[in-house]
C-alpha positions as CSV (number, residue, x, y, z in Angstrom):
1,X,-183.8,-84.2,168.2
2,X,-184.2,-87.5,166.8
3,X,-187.5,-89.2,165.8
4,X,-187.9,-92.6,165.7
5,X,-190.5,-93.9,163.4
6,X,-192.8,-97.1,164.3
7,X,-195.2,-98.6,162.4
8,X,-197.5,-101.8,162.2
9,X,-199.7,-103.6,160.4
10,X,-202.9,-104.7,162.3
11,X,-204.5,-106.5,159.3
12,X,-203.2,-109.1,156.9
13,X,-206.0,-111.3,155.1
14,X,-208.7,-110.7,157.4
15,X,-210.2,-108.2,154.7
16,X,-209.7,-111.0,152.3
17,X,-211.7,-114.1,154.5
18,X,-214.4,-111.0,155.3
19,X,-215.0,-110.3,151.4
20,X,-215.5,-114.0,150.9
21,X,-217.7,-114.9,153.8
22,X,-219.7,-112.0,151.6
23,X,-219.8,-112.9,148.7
24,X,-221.1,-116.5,150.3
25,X,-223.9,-115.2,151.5
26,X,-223.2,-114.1,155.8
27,X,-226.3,-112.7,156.8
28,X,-225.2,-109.4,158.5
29,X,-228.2,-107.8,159.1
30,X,-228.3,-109.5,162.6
31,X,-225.6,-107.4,164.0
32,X,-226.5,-103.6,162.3
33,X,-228.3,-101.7,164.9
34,X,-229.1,-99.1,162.4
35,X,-228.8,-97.1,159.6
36,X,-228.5,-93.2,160.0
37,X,-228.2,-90.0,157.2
38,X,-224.9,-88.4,157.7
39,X,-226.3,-85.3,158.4
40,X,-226.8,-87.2,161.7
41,X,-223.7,-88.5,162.4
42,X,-223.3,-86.8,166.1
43,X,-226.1,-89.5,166.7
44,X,-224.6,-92.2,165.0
45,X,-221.6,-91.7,166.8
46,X,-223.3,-91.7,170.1
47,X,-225.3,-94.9,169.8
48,X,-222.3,-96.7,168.7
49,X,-220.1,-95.6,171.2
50,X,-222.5,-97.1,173.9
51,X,-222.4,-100.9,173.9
52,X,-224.8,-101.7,176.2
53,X,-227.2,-99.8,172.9
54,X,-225.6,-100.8,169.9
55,X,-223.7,-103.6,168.1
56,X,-222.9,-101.9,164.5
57,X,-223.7,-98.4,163.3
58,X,-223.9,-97.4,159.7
59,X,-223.7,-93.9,158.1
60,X,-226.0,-93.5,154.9
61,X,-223.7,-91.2,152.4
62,X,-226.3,-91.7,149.7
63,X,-229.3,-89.5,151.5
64,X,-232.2,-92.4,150.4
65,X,-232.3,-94.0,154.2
66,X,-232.6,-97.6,154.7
């Protein structure tokens, strides 16, 4: 019954180099296929599991739409 216990960490400064390409100025807009309200996440999900549909899918938590 023992359990052995494995962990990793994927990232290490990536999040730092993507907040200061950011802050520069990266136009991102390019890549975001869309914008959808979480109320319809189950599409969201669904475009952006199909790559041949989507690049980058966004879910909108503040209900204004983009």
């Amino acid at each position: 019954r023992e359990i052995d216990i494995r962990g990793a960490f994927r990232f290490s400064t990536e999040f730092d180099d993507a907040i200061e390409l950011l802050a520069a100025g990266l136009a991102i807009e390019p890549i975001i296929t869309g914008v959808h309200p979480v109320t319809d996440a189950r599409l969201a999900f669904d475009l952006a599991g199909d790559r041949r549909m989507s690049s980058k899918v966004l879910l909108d938590f503040t209900g204004t739409g983009r």
